[in-house]
Backbone atoms as SQL, in Angstrom:
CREATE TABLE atoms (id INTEGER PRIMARY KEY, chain TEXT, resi INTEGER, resn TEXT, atom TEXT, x REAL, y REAL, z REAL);
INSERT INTO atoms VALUES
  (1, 'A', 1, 'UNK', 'N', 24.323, 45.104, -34.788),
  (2, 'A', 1, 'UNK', 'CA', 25.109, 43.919, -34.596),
  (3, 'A', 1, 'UNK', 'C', 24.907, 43.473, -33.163),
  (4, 'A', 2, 'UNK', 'N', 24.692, 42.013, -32.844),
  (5, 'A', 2, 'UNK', 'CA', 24.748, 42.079, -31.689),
  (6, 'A', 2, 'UNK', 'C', 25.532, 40.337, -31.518),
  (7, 'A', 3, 'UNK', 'N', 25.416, 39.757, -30.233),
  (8, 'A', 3, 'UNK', 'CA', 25.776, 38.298, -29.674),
  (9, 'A', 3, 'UNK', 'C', 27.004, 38.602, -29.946),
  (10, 'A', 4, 'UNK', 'N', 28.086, 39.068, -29.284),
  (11, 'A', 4, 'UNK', 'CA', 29.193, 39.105, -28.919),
  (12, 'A', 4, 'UNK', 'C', 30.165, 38.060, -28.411),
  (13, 'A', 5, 'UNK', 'N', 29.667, 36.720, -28.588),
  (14, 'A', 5, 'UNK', 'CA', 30.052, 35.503, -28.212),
  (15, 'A', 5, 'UNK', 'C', 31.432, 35.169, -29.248),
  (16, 'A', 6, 'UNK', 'N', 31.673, 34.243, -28.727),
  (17, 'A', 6, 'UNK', 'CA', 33.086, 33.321, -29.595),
  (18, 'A', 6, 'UNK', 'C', 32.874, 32.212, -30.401),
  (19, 'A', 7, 'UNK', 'N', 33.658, 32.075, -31.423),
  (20, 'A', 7, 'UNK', 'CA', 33.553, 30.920, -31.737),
  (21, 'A', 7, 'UNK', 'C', 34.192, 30.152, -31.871),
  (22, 'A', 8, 'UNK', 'N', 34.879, 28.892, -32.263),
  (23, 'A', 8, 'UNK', 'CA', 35.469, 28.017, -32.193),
  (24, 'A', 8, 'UNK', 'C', 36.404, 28.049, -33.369),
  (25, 'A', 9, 'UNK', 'N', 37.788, 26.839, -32.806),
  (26, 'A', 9, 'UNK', 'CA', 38.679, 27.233, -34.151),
  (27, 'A', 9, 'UNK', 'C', 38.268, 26.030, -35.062),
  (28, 'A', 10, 'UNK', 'N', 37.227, 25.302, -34.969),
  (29, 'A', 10, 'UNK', 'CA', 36.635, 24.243, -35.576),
  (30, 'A', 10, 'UNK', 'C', 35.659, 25.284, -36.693),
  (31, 'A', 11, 'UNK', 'N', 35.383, 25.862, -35.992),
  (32, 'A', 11, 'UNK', 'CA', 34.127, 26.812, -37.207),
  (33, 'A', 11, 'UNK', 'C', 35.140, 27.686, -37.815),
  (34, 'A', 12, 'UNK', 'N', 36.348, 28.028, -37.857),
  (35, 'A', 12, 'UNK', 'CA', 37.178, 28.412, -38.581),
  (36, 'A', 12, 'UNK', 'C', 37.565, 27.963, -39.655),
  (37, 'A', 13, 'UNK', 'N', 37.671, 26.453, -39.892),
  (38, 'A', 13, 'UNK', 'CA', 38.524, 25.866, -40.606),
  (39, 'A', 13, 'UNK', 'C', 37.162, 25.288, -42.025),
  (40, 'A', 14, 'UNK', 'N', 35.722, 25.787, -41.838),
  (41, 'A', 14, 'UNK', 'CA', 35.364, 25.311, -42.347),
  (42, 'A', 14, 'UNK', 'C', 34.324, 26.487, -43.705),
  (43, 'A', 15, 'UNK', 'N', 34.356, 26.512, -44.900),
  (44, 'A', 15, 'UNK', 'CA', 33.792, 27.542, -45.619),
  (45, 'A', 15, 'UNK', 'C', 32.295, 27.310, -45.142),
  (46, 'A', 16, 'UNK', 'N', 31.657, 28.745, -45.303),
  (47, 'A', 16, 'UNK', 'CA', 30.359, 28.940, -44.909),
  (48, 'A', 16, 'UNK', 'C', 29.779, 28.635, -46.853),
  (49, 'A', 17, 'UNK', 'N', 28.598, 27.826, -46.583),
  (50, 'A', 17, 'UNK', 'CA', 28.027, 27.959, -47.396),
  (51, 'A', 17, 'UNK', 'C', 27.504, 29.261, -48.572),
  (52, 'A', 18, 'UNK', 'N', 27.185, 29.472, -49.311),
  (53, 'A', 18, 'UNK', 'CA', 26.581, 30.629, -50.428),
  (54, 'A', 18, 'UNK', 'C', 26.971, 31.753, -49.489),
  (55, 'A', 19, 'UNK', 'N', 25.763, 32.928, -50.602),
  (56, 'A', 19, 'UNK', 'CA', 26.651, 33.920, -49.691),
  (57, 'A', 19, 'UNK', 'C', 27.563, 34.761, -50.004),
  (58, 'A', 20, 'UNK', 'N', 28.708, 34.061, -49.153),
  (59, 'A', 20, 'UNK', 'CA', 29.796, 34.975, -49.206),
  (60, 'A', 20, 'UNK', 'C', 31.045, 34.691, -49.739),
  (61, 'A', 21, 'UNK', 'N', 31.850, 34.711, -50.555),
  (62, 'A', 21, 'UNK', 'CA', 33.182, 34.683, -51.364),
  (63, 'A', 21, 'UNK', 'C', 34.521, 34.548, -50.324),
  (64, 'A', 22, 'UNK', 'N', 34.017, 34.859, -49.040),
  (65, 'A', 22, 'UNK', 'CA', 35.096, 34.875, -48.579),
  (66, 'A', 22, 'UNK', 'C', 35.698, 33.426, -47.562),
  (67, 'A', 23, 'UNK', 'N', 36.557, 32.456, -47.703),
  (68, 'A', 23, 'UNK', 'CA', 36.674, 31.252, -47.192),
  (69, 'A', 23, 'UNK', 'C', 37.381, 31.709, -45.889),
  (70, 'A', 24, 'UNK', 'N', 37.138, 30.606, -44.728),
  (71, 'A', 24, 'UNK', 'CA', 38.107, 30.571, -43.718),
  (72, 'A', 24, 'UNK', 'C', 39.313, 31.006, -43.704),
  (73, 'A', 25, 'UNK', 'N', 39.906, 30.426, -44.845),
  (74, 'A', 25, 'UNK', 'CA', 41.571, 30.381, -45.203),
  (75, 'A', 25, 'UNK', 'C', 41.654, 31.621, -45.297),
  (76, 'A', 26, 'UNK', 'N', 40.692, 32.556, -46.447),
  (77, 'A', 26, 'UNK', 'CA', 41.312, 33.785, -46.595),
  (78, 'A', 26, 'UNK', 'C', 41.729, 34.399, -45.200),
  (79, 'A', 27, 'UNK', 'N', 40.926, 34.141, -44.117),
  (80, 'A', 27, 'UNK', 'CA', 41.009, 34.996, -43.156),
  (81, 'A', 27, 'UNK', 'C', 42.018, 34.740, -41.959),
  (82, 'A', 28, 'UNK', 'N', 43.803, 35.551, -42.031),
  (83, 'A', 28, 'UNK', 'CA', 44.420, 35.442, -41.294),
  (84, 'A', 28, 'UNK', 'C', 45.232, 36.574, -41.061),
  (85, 'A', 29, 'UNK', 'N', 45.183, 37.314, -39.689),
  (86, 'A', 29, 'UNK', 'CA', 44.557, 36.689, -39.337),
  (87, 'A', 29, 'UNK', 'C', 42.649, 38.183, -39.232),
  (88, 'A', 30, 'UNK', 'N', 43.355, 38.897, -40.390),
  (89, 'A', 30, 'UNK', 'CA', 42.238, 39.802, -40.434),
  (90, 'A', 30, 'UNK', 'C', 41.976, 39.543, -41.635),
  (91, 'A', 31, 'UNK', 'N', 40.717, 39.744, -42.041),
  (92, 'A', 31, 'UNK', 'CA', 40.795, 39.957, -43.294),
  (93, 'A', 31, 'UNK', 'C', 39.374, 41.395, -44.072),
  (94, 'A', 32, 'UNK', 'N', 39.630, 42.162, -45.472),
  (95, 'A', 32, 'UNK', 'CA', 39.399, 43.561, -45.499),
  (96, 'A', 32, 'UNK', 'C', 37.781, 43.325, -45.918),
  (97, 'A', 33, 'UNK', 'N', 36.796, 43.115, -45.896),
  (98, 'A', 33, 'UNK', 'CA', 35.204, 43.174, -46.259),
  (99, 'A', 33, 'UNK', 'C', 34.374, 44.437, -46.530),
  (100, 'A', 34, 'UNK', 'N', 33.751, 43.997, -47.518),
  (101, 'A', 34, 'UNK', 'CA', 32.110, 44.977, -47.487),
  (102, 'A', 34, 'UNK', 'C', 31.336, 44.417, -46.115),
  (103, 'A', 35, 'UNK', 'N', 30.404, 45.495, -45.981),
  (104, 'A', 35, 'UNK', 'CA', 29.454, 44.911, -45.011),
  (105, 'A', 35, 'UNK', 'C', 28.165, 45.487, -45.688),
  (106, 'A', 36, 'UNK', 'N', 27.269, 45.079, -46.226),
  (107, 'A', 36, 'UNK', 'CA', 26.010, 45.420, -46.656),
  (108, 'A', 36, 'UNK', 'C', 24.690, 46.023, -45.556),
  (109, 'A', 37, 'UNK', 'N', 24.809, 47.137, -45.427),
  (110, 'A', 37, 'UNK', 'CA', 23.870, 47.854, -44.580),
  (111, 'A', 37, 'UNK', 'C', 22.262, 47.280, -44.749),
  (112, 'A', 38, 'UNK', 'N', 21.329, 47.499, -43.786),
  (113, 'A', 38, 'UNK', 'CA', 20.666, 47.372, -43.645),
  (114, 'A', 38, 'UNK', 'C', 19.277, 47.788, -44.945),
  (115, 'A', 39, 'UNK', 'N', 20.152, 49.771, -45.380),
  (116, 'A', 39, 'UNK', 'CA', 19.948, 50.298, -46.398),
  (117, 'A', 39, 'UNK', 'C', 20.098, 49.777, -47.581),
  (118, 'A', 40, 'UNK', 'N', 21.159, 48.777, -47.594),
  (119, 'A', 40, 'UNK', 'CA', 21.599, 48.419, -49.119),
  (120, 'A', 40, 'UNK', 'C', 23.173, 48.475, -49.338),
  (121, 'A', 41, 'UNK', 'N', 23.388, 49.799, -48.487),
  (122, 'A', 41, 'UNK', 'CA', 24.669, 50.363, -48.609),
  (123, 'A', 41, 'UNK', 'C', 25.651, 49.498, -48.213),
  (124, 'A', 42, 'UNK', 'N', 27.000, 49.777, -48.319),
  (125, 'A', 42, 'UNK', 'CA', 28.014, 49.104, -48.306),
  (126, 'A', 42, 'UNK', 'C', 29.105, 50.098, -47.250),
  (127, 'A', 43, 'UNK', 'N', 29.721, 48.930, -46.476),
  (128, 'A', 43, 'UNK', 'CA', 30.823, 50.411, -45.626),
  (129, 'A', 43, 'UNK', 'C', 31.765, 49.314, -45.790),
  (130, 'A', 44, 'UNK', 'N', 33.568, 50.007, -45.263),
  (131, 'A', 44, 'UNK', 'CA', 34.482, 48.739, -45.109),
  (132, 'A', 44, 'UNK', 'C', 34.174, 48.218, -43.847),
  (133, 'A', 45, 'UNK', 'N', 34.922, 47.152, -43.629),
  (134, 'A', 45, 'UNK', 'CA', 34.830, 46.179, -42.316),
  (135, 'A', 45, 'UNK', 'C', 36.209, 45.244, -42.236),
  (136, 'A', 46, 'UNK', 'N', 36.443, 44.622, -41.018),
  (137, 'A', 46, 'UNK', 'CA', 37.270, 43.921, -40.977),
  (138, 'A', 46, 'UNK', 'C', 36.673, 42.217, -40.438),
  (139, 'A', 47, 'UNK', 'N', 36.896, 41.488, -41.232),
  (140, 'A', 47, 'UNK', 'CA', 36.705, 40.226, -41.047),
  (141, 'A', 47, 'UNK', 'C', 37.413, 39.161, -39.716),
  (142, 'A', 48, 'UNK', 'N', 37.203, 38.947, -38.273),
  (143, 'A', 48, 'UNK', 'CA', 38.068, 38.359, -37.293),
  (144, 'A', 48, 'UNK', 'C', 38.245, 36.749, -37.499),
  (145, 'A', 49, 'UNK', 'N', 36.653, 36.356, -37.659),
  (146, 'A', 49, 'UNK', 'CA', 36.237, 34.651, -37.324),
  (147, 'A', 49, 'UNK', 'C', 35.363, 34.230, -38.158),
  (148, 'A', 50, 'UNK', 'N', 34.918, 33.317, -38.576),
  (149, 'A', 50, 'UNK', 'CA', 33.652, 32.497, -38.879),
  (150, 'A', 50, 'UNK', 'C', 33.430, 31.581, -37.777),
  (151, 'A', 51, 'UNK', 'N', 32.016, 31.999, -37.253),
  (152, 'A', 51, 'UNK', 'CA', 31.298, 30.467, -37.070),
  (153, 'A', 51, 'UNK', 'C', 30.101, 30.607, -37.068),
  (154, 'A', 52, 'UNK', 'N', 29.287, 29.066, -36.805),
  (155, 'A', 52, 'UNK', 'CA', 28.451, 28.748, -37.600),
  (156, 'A', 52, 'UNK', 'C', 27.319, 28.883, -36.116),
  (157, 'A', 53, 'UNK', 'N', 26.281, 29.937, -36.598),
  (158, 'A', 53, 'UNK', 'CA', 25.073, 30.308, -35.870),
  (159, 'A', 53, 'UNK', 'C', 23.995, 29.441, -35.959),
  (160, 'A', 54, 'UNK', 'N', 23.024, 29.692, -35.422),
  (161, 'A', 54, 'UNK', 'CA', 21.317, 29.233, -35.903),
  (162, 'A', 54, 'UNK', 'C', 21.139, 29.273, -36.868),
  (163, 'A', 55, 'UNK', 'N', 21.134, 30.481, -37.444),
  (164, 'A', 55, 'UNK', 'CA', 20.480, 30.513, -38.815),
  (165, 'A', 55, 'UNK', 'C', 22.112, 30.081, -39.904),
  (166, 'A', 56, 'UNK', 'N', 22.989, 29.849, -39.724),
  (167, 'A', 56, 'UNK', 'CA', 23.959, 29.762, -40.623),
  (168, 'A', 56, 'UNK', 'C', 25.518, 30.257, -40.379),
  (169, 'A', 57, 'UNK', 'N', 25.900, 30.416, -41.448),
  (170, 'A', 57, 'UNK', 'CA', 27.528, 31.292, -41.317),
  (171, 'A', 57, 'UNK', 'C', 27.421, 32.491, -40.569),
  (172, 'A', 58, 'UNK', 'N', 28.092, 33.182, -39.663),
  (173, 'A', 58, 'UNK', 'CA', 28.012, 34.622, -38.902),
  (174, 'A', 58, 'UNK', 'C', 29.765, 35.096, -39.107),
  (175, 'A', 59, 'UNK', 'N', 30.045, 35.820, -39.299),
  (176, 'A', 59, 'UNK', 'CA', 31.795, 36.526, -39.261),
  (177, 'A', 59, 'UNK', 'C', 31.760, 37.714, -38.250),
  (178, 'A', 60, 'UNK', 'N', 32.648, 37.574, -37.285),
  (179, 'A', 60, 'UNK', 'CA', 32.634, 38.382, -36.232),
  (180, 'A', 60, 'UNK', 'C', 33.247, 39.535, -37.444),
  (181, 'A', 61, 'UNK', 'N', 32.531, 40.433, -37.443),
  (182, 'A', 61, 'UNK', 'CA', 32.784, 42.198, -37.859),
  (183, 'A', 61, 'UNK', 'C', 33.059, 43.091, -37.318),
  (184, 'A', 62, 'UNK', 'N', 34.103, 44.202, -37.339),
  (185, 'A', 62, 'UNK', 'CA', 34.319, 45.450, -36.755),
  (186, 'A', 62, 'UNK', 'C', 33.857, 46.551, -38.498),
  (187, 'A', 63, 'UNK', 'N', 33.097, 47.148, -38.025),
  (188, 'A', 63, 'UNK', 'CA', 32.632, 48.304, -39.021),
  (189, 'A', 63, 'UNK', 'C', 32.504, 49.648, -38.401),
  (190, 'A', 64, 'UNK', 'N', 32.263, 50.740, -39.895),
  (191, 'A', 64, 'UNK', 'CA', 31.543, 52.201, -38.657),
  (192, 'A', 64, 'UNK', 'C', 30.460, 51.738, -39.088),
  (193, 'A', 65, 'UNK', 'N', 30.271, 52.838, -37.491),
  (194, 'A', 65, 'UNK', 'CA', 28.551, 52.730, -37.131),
  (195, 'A', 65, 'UNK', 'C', 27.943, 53.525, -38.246),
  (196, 'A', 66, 'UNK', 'N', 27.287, 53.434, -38.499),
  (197, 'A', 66, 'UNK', 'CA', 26.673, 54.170, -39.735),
  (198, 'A', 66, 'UNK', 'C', 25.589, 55.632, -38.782),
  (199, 'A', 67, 'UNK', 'N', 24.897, 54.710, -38.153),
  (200, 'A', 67, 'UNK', 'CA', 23.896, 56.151, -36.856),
  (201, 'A', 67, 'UNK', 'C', 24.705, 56.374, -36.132),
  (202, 'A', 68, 'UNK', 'N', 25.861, 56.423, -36.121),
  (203, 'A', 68, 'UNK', 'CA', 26.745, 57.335, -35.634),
  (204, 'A', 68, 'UNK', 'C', 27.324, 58.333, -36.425),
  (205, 'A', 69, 'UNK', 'N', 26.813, 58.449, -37.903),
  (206, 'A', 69, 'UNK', 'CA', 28.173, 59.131, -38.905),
  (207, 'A', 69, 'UNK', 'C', 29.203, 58.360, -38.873),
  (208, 'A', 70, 'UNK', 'N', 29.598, 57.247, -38.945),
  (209, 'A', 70, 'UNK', 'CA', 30.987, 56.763, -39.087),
  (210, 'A', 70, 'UNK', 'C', 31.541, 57.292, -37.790),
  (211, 'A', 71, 'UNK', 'N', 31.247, 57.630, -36.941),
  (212, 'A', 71, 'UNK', 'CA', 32.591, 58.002, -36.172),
  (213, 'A', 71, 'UNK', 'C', 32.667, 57.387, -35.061),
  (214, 'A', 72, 'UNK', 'N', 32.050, 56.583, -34.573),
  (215, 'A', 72, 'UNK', 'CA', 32.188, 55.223, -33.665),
  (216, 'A', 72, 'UNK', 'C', 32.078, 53.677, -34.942),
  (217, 'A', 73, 'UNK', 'N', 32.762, 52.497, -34.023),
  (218, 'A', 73, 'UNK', 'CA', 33.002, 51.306, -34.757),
  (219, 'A', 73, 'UNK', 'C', 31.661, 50.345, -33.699),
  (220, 'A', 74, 'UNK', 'N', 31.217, 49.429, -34.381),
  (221, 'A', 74, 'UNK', 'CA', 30.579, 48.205, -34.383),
  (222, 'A', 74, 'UNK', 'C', 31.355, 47.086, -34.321),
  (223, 'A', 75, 'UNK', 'N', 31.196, 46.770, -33.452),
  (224, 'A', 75, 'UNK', 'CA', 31.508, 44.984, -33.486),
  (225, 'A', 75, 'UNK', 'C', 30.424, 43.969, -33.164),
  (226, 'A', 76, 'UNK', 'N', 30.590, 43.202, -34.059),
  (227, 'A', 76, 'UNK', 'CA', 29.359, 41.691, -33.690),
  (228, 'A', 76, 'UNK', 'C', 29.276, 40.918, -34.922),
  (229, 'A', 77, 'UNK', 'N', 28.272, 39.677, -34.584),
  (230, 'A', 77, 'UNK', 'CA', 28.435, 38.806, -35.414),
  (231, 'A', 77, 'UNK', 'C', 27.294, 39.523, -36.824),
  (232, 'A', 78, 'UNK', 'N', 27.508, 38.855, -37.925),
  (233, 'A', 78, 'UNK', 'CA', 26.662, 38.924, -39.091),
  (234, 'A', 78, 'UNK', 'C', 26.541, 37.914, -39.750),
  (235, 'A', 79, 'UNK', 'N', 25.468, 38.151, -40.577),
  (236, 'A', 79, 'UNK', 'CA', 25.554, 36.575, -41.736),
  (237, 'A', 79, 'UNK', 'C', 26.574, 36.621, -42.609),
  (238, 'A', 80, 'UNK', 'N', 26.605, 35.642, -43.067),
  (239, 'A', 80, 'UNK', 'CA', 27.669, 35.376, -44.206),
  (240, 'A', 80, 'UNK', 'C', 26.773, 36.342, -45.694),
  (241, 'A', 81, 'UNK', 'N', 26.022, 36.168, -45.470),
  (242, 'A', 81, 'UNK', 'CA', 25.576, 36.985, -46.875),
  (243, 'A', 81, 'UNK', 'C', 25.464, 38.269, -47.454),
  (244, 'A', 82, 'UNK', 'N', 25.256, 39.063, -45.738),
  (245, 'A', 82, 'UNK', 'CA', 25.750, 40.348, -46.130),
  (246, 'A', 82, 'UNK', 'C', 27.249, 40.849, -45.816),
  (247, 'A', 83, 'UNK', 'N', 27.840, 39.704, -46.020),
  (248, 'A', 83, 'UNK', 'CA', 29.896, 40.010, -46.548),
  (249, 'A', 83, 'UNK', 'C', 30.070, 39.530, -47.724),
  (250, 'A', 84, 'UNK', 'N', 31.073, 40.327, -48.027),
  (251, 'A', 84, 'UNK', 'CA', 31.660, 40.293, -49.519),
  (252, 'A', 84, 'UNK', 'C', 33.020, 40.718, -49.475),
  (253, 'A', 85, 'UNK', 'N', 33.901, 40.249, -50.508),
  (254, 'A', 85, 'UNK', 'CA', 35.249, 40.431, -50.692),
  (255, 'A', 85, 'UNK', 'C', 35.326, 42.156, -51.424),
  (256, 'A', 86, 'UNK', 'N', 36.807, 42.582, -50.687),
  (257, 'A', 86, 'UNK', 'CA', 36.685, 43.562, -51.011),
  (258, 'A', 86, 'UNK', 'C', 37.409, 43.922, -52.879);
């Protein structure tokens, strides 16, 4: 995960295209996600923000690290496509 930046409460209010199931609205002001690993795999996550990147939708994520064993957390942006409702 990386770009640790902010986003706006304008990119909040607006659903990210395909993807992902999960709308702006749902998210207040956390909300509970899959995060689709790199592997395929799936871990929980917590949903903060949407906004809208270069390539598309991004949701600021807190997850475990996976090359850590789970036992440190990740934060950063992701696409909208590898989130999903839990």
């Amino acid at each position: 995960m990386s770009d640790l930046g902010h986003g706006t409460n304008q990119d909040m209010t607006r659903r990210p295209p395909g993807g992902s199931n999960i709308a702006p609205s749902d998210v207040g002001p956390v909300k509970h996600v899959w995060v689709r690993q790199e592997d395929g795999s799936r871990v929980p996550g917590l949903l903060w923000q949407w906004r809208r990147g270069e390539a598309g939708w991004e949701g600021l994520v807190v997850c475990p690290d996976t090359t850590r064993g789970g036992q440190a957390i990740m934060q950063g942006w992701l696409p909208a496509e590898r989130l999903g409702p839990v």
